[in-house]
N, CA, C and O atoms as a DFTB+ gen file, in Angstrom:
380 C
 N C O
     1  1     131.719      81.872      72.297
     2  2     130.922      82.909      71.683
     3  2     129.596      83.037      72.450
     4  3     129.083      82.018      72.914
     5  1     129.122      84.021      72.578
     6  2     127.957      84.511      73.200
     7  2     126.782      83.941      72.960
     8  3     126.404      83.810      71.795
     9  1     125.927      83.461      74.143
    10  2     124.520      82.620      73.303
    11  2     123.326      83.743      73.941
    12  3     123.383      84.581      74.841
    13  1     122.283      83.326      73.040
    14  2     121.123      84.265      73.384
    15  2     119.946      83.215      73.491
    16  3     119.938      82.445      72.530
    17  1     118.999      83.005      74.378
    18  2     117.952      82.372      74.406
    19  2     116.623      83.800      73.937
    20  3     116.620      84.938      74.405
    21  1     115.929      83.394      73.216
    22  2     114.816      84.203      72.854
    23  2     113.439      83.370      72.523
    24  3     113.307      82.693      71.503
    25  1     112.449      83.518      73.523
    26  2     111.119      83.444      73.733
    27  2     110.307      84.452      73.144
    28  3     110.441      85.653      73.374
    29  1     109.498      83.972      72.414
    30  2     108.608      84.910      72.037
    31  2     107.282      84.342      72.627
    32  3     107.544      83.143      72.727
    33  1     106.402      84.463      72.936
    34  2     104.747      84.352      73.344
    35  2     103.971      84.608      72.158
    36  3     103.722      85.796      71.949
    37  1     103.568      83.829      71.397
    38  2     102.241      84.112      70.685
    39  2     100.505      84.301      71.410
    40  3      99.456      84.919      71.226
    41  1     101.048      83.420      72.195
    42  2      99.294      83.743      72.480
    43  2      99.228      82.719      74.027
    44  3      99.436      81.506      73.999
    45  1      99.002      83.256      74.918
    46  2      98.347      82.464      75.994
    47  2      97.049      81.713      76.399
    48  3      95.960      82.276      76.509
    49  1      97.289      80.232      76.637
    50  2      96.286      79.584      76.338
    51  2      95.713      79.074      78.209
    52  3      94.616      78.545      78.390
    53  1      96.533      79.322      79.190
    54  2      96.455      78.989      80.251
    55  2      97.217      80.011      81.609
    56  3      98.329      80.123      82.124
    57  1      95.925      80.584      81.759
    58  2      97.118      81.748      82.528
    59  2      97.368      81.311      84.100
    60  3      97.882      82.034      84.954
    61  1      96.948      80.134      84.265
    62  2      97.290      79.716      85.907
    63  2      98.371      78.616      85.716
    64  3      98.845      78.175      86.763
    65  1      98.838      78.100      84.548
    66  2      99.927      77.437      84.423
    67  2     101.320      78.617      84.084
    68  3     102.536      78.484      84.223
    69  1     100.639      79.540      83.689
    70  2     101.853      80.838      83.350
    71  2     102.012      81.259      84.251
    72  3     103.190      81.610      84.178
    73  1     101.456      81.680      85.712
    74  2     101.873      82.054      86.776
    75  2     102.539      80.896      87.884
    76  3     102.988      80.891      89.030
    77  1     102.381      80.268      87.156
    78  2     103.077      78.786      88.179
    79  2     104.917      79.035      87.493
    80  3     105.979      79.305      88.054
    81  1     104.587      78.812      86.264
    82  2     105.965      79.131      85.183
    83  2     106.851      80.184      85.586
    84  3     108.070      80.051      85.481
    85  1     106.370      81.116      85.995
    86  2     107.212      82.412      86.085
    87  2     108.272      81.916      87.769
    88  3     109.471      81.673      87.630
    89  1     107.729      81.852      88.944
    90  2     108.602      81.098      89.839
    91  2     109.821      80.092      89.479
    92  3     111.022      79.924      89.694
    93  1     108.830      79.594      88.859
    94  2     109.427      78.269      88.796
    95  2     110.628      78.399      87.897
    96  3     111.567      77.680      88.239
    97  1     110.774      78.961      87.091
    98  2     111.726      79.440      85.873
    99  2     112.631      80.555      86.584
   100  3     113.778      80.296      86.220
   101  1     112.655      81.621      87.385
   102  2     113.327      82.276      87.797
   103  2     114.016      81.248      89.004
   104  3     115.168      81.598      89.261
   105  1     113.568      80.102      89.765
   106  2     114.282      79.443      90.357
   107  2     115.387      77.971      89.720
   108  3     116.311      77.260      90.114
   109  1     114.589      78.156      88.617
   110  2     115.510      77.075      87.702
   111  2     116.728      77.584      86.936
   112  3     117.617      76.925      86.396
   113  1     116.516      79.308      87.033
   114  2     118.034      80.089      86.592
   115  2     119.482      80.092      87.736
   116  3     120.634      80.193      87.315
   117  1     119.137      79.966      89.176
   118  2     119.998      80.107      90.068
   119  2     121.165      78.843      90.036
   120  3     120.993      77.641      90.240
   121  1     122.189      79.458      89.760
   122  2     122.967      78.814      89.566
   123  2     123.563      78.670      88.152
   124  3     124.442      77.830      87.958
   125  1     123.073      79.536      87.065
   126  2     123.381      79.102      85.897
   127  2     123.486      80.523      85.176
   128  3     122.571      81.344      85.109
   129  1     124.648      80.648      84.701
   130  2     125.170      82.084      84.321
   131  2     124.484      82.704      83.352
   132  3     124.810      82.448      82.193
   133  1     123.572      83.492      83.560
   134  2     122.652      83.946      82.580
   135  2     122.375      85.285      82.682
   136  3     122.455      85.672      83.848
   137  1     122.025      86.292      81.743
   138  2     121.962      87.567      82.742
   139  2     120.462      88.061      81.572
   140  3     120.443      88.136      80.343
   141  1     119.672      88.245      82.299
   142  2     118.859      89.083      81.442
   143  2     118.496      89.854      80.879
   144  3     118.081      90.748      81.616
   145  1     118.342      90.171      79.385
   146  2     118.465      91.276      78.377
   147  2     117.173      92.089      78.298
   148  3     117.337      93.307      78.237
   149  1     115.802      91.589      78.286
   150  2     114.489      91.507      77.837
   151  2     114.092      90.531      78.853
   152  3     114.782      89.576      79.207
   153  1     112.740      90.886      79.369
   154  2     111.426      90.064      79.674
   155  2     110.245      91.164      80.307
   156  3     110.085      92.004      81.192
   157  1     109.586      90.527      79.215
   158  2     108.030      91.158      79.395
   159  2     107.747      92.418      78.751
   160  3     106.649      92.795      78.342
   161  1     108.768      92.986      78.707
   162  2     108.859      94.687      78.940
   163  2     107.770      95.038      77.207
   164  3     107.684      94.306      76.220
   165  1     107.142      96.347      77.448
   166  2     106.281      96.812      75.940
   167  2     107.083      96.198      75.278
   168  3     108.227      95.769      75.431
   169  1     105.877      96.212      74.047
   170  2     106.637      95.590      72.821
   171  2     106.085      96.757      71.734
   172  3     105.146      97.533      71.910
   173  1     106.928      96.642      70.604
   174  2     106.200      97.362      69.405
   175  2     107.190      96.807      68.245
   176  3     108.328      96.825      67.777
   177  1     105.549      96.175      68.123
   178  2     105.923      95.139      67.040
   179  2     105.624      95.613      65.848
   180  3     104.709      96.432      65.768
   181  1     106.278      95.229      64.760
   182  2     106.539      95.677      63.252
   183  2     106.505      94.873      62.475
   184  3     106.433      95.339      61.338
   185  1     106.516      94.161      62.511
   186  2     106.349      92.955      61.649
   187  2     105.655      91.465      61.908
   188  3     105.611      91.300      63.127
   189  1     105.096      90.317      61.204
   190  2     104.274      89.205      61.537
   191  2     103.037      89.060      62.622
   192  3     102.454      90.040      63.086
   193  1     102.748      87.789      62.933
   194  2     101.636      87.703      63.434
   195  2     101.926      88.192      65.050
   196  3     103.021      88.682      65.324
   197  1     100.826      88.018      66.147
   198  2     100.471      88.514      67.068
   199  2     101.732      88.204      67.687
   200  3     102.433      87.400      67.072
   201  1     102.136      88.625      68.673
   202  2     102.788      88.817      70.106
   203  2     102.709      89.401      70.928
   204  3     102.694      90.632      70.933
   205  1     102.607      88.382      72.237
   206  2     102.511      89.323      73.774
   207  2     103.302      89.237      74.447
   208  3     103.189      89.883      75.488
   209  1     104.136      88.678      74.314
   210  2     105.579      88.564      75.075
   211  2     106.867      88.490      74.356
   212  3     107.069      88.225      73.171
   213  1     107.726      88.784      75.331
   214  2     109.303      88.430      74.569
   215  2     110.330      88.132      75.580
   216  3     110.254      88.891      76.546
   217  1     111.223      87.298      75.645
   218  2     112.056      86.773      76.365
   219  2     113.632      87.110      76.022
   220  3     113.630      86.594      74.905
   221  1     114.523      87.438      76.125
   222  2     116.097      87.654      75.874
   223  2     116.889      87.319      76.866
   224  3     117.065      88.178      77.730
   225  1     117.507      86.126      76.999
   226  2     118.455      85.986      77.858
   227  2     120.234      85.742      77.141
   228  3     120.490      85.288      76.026
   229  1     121.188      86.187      78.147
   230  2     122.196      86.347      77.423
   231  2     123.265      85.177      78.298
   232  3     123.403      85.140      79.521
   233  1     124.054      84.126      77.118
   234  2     124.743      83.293      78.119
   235  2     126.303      83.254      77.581
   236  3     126.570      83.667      76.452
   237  1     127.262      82.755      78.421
   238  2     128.646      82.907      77.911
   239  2     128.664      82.445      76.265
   240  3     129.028      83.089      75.281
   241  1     128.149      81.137      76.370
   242  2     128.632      80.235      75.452
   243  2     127.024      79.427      74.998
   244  3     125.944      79.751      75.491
   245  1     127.219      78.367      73.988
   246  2     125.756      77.523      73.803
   247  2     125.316      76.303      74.495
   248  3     124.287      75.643      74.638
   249  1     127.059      76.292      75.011
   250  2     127.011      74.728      75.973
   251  2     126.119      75.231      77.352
   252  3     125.083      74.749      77.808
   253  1     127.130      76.672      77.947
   254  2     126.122      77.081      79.104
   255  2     124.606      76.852      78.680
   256  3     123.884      75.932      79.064
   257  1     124.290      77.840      77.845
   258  2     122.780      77.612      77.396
   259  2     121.890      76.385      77.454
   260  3     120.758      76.278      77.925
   261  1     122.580      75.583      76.930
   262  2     121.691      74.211      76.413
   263  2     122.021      73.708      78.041
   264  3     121.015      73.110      78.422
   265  1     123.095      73.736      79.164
   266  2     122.318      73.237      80.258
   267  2     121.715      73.864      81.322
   268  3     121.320      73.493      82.427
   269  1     121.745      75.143      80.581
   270  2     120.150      75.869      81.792
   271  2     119.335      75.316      81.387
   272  3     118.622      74.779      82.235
   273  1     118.938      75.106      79.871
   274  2     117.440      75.197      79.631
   275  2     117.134      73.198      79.372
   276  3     115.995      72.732      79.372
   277  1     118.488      72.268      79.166
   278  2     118.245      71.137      79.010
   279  2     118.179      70.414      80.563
   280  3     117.806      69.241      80.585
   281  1     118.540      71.095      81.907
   282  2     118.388      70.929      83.200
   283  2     117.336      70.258      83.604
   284  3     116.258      70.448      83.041
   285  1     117.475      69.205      84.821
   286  2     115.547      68.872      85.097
   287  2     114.760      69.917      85.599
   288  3     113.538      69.854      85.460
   289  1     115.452      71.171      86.342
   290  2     114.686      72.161      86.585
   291  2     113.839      72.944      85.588
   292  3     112.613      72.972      85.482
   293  1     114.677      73.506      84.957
   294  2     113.883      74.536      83.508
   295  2     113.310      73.257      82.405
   296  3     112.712      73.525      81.363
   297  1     113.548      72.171      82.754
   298  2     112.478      71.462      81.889
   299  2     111.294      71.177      82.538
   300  3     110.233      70.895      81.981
   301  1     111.541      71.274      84.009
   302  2     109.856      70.987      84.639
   303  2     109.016      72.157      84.356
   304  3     107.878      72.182      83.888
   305  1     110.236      73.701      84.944
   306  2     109.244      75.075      84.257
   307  2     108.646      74.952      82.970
   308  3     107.447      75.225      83.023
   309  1     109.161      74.551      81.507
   310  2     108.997      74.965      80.494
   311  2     107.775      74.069      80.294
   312  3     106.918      74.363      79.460
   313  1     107.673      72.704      81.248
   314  2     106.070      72.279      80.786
   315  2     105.272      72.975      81.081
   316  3     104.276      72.948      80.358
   317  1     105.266      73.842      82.134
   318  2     104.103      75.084      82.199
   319  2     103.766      75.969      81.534
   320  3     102.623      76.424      81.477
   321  1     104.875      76.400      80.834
   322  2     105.184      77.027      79.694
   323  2     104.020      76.532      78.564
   324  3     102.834      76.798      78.367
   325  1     104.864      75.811      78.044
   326  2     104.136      74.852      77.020
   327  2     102.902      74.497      77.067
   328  3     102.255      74.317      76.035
   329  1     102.261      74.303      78.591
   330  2     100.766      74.072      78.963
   331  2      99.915      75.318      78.824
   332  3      98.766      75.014      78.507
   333  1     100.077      76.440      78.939
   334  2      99.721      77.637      78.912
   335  2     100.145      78.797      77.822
   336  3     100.063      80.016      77.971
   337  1     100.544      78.182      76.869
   338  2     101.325      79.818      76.034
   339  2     101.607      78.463      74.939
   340  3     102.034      77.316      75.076
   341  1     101.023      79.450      73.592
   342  2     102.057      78.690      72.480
   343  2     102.688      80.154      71.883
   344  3     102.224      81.157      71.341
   345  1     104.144      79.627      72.348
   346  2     105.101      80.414      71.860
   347  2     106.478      79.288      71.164
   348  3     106.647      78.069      71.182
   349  1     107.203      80.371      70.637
   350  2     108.465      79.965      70.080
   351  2     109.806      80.281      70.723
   352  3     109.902      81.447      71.107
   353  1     110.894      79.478      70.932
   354  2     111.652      79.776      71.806
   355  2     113.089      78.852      70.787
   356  3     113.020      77.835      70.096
   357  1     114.115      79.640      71.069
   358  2     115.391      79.223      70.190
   359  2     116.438      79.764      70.821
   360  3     116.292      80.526      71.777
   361  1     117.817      79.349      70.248
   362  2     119.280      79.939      70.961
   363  2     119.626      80.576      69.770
   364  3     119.286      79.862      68.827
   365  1     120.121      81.546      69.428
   366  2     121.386      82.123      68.678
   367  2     122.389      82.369      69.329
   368  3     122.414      82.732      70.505
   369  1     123.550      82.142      68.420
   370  2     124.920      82.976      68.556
   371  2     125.105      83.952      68.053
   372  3     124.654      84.257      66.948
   373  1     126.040      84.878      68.989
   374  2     126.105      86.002      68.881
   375  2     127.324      86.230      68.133
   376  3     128.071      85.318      67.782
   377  1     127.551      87.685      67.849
   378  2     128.786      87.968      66.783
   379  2     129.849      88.541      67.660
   380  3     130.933      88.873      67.180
């Protein structure tokens, strides 16, 4: 069944660790079947607190998923992540 990774950005706290992140995360995808739905693009938001970003990635399955993002690569990106941006980030399955 279809997995979805979704990032949201609440608020950026470090924007020279977020530009380190963005490389580094598009090179930690190569190799790992993912295709992108959403990133960055306007938002218009309708509901809850602030957001400046949004993330959608789309993967076969949750196993694919969990080893793009459980990889040593996208775990070295996501500390940049994490150093610079508190956001929320999760998998769903799709229908």
């Amino acid at each position: 069944m279809t997995a979805y990774f979704v990032m949201i950005r609440e608020q950026t706290t470090d924007k020279a660790a977020l530009a380190e992140y963005g490389p580094r995360a598009s090179l930690a995808a190569q190799g790992h079947p993912l295709k992108p739905l959403a990133a960055y693009g306007a938002l218009d938001q309708l509901e809850g607190g602030a957001v400046e970003a949004a993330v959608i990635l789309e993967f076969p399955d949750m196993a694919t998923a969990r080893a793009w993002y459980d990889s040593p690569s996208y775990q070295a990106a996501s500390k940049l992540r994490h150093s610079g941006s508190k956001a929320v980030a999760f998998f769903v399955e799709g229908i």
